[in-house]
Structure formats: structure tokens, C-alpha cells
MMTF fields as JSON, N, C-alpha, C and O atoms, coordinates in Angstrom:
{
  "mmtfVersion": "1.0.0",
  "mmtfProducer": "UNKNOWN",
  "numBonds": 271,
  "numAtoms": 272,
  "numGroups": 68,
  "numChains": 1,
  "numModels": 1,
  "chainsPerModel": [1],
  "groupsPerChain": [68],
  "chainIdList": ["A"],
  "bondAtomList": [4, 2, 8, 6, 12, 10, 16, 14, 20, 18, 24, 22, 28, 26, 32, 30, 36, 34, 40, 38, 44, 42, 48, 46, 52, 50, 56, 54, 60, 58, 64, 62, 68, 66, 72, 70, 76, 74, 80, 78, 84, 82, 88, 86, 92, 90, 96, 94, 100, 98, 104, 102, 108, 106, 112, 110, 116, 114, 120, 118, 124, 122, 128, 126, 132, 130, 136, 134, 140, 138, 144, 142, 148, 146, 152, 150, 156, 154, 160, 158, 164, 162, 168, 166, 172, 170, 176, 174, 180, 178, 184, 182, 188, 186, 192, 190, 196, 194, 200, 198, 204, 202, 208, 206, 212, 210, 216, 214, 220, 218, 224, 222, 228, 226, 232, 230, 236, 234, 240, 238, 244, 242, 248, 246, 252, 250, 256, 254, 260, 258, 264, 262, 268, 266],
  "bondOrderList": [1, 1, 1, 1, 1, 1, 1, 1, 1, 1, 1, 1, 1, 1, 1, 1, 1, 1, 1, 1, 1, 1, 1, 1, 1, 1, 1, 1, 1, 1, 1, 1, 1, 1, 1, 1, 1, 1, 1, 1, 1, 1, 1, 1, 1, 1, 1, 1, 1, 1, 1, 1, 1, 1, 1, 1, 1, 1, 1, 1, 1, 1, 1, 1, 1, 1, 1],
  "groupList": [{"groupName": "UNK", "atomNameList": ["N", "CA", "C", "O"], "elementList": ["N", "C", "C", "O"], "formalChargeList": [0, 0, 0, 0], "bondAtomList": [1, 0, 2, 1, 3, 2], "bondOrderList": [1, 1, 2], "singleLetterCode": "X", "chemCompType": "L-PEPTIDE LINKING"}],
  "groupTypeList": [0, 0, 0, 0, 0, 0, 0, 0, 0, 0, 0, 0, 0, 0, 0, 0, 0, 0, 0, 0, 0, 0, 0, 0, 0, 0, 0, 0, 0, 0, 0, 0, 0, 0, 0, 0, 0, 0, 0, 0, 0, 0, 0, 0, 0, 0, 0, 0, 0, 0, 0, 0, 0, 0, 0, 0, 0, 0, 0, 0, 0, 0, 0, 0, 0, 0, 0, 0],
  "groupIdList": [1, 2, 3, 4, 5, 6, 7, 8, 9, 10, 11, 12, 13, 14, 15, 16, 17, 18, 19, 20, 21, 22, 23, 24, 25, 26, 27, 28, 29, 30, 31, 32, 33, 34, 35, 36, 37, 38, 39, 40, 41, 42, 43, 44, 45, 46, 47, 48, 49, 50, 51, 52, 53, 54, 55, 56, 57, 58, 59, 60, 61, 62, 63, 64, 65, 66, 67, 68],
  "secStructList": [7, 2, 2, 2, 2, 2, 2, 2, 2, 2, 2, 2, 2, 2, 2, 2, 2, 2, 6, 6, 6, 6, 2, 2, 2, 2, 2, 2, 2, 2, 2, 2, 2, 2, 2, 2, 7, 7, 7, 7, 7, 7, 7, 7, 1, 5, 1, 1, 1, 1, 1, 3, 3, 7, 1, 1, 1, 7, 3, 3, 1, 2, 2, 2, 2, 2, 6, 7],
  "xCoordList": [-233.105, -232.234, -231.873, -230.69, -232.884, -232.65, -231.559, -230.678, -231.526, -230.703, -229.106, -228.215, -229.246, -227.901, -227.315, -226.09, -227.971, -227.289, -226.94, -226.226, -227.682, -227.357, -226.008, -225.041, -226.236, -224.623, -223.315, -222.196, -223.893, -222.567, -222.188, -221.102, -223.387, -222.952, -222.247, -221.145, -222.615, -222.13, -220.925, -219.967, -220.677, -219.309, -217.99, -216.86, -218.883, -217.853, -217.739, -216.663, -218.622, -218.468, -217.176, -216.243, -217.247, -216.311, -214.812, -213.874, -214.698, -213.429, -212.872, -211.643, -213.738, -213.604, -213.067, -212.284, -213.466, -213.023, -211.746, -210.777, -211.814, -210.268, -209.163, -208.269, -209.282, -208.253, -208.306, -207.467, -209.27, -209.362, -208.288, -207.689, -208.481, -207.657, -206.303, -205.778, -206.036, -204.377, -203.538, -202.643, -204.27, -203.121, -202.408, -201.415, -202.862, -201.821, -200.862, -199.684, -201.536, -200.187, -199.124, -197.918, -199.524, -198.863, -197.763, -196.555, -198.154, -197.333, -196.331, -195.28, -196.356, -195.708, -194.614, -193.445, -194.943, -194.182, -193.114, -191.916, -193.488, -192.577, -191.49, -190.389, -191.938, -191.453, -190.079, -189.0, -190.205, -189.244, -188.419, -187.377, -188.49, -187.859, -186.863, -185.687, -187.579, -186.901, -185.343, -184.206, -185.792, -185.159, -183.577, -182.367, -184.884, -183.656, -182.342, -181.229, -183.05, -182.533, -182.289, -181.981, -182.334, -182.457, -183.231, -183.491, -183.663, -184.781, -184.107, -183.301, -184.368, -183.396, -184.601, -185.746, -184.357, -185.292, -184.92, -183.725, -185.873, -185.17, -185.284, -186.468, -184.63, -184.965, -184.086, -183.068, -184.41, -184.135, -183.058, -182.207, -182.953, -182.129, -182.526, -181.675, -183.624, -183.936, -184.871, -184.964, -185.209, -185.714, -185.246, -185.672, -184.462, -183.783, -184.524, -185.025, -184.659, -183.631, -184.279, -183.418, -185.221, -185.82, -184.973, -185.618, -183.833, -183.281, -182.795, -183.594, -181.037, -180.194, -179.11, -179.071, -178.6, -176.981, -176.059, -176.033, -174.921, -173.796, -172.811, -173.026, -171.719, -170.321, -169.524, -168.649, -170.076, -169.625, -170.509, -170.6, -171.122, -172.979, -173.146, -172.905, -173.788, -174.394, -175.845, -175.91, -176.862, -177.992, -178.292, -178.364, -178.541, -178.195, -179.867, -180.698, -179.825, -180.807, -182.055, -182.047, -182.783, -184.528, -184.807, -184.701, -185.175, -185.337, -184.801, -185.466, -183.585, -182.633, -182.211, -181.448, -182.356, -182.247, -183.45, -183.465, -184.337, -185.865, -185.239, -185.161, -184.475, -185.247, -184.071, -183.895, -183.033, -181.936, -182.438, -181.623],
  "yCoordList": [174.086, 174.402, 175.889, 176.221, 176.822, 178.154, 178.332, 179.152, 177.677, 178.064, 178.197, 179.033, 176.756, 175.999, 176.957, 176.946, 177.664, 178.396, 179.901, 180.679, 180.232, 181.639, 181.479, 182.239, 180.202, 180.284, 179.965, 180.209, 178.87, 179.38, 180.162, 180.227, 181.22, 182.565, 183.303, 183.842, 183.293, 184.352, 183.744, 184.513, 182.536, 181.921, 182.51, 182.915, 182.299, 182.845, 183.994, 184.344, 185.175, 186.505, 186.65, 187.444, 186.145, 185.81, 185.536, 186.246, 184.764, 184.462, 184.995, 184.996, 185.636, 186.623, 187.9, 188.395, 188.702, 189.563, 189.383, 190.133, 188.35, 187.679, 188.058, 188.875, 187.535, 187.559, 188.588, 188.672, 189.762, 190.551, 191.982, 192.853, 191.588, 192.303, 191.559, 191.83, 190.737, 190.291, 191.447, 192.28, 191.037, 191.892, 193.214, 193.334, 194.176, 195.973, 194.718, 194.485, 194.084, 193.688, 192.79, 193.009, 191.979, 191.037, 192.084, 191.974, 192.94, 193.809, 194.515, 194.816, 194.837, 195.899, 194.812, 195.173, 193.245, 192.634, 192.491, 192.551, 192.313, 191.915, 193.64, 193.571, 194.631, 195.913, 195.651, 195.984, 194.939, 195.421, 193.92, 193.915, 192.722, 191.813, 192.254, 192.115, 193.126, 193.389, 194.655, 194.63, 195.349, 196.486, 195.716, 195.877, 194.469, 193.715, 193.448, 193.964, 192.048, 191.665, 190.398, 189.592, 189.911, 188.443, 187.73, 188.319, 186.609, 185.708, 184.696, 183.901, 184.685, 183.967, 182.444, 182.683, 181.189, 180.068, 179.368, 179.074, 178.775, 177.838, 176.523, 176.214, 175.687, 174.234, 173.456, 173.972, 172.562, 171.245, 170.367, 170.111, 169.819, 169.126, 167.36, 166.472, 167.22, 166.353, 165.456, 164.388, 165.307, 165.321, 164.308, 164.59, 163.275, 163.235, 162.462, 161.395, 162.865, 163.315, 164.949, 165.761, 165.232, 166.83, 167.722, 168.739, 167.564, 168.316, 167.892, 167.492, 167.862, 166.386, 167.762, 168.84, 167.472, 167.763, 166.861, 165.642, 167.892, 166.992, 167.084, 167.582, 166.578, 166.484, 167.574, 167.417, 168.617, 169.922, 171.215, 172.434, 169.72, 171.02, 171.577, 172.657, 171.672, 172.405, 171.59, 170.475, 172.337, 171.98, 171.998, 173.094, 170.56, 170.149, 169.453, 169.394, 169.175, 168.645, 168.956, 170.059, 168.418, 169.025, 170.174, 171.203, 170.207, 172.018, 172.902, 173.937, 172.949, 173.848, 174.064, 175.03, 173.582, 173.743, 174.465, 175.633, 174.001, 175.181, 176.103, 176.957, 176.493, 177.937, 178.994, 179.895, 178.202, 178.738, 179.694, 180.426],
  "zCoordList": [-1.627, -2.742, -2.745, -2.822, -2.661, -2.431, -1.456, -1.713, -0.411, 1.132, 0.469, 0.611, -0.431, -0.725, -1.954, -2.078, -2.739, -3.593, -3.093, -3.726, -1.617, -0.944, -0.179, -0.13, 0.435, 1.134, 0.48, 0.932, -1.65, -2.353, -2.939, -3.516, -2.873, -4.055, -2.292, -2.394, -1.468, -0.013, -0.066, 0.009, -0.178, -0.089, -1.042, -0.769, -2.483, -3.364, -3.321, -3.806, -2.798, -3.135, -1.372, -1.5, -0.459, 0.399, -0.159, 0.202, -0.808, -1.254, -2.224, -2.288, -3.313, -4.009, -3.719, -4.53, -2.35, -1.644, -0.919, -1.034, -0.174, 0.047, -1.124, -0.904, -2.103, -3.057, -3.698, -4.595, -3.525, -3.796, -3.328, -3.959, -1.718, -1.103, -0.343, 0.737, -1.141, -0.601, -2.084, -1.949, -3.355, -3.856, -3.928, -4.647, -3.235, -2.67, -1.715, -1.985, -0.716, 0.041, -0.806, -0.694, -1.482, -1.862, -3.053, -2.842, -4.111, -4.424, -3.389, -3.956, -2.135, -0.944, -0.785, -0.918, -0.454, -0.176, -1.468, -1.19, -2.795, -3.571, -3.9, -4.446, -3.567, -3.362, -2.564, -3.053, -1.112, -0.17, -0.622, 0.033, -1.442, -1.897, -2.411, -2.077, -3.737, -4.622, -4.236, -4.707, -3.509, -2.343, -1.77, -1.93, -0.738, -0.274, -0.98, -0.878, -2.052, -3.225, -2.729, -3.606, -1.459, -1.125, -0.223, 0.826, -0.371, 0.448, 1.37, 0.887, 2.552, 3.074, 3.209, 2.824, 3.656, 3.392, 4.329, 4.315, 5.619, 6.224, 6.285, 6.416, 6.251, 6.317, 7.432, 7.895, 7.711, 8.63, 8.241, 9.093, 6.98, 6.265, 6.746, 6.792, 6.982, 8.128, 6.648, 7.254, 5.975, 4.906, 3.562, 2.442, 3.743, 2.414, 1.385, 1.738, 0.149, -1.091, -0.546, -0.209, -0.498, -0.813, 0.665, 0.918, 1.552, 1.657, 2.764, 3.611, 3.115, 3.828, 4.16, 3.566, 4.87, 5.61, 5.016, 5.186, 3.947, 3.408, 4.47, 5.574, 4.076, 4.415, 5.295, 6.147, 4.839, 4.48, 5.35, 5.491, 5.837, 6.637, 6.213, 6.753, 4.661, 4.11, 3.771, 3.254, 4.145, 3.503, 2.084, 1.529, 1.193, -0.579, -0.435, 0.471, -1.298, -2.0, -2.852, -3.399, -2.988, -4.021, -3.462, -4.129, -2.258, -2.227, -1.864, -1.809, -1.505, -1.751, -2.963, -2.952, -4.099, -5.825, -5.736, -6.125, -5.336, -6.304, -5.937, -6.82, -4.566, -4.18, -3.893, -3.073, -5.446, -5.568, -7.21, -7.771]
}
């Protein structure tokens, strides 16, 4: 029982640190977004309803709406 609570407190203090240090980067990134001012997204269109090739070759559907 001892073993089993050392490798989940080592575990969490692990993942804790993880998420600890993504956020300076994860701020840097939303920095040069915002700079940009656009996200470009790629998809397949291969997908349908969540994202198809119309008429028009344009990629439409469910996720091309979210990530408008």
C-alpha cells in the first residue's frame, strides 16, 4: 500500500509540473495569434456531416462552423 500511494503522489506531483510549465508557453503562443490575427485550420472534407466538399470546393460543414 505504501509503494502504491508513492508512485500516486510522484505521479501527480509529475503532472502537476507538466501543467505547470506549459503555461509562459501557452501565453507566447496566444501573443503571436493575437499579432497574427488569424488561424489558419486544415481539414480533408472527407468527413461528412462534420466536414464535406460542396459544389463550389469549398470545405462546409460541423467543423468548419466551430472554427469560424
Amino acid at each position: 500500500m505504501t509503494q502504491r500511494r508513492t508512485v500516486l503522489k510522484s505521479t501527480l506531483a509529475a503532472a502537476g509540473l507538466a501543467i505547470v510549465g506549459m503555461s509562459p508557453a501557452a501565453a507566447e503562443e496566444l501573443d503571436t495569434l493575437k499579432e497574427k490575427g488569424v488561424i489558419r485550420i486544415a481539414m480533408s472534407g472527407a468527413y461528412p456531416p462534420f466536414n464535406f466538399v460542396n459544389d463550389q470546393n469549398e470545405v462546409v460543414g460541423f467543423d468548419p462552423a466551430i472554427g469560424t
